[in-house]
C-alpha positions in Angstrom: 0.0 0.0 0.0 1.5 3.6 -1.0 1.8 5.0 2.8 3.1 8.3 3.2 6.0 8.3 5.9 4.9 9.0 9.3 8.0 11.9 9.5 6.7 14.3 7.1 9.3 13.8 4.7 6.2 13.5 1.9 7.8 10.0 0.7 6.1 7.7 -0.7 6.8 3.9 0.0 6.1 2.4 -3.8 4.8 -1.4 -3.9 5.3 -3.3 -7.5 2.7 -5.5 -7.0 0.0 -2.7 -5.8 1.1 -0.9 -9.2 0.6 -4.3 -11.7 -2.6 -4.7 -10.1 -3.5 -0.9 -10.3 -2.5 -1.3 -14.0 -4.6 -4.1 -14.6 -7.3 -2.8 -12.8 -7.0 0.4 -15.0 -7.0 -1.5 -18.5 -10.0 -3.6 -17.3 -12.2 -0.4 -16.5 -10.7 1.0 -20.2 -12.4 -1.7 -22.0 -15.4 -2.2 -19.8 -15.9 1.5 -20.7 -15.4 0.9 -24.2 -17.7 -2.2 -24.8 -20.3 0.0 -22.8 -20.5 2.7 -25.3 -20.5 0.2 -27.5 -23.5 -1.8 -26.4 -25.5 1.1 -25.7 -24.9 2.7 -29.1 -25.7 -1.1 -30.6 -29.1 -0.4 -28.1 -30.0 2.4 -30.1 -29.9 1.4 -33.3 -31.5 -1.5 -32.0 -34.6 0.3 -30.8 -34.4 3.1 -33.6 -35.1 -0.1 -36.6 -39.3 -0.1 -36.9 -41.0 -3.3 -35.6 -42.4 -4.3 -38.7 -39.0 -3.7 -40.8 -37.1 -6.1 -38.2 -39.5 -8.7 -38.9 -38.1 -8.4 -42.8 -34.7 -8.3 -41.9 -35.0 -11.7 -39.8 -37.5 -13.4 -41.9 -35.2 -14.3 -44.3 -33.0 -16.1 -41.7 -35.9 -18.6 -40.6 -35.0 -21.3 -42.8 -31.3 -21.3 -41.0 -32.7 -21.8 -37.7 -33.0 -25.0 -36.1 -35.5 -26.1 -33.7 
């Protein structure tokens, strides 16, 4: 843990570890943000395509599908 020394000196004691996992920790929240704007962007466009022109879209697909 990054623990400032109790003399007043303003140093900082620097754990390796604590900093690979801040690191990782950092680049996780990076792409969580990312595919987050991405889904809700996908959501969107989603909700913005007409009912009936969805059914169009899909109904060519029906024969692919297996029950």
């Amino acid at each position: 843990m990054r623990t400032q020394n109790m003399g007043g000196g303003g140093n900082v004691e620097i754990d390796p570890v604590e900093d690979v996992l801040l690191a990782g920790l950092e680049q996780l929240a990076q792409k969580t943000h990312v595919i987050t704007r991405w889904a809700d962007e996908m959501y969107e466009f989603v909700k913005s395509v007409p009912q009936s022109a969805s059914f169009f879209l899909v109904t060519p697909l029906l024969p692919l599908v297996r029950y």
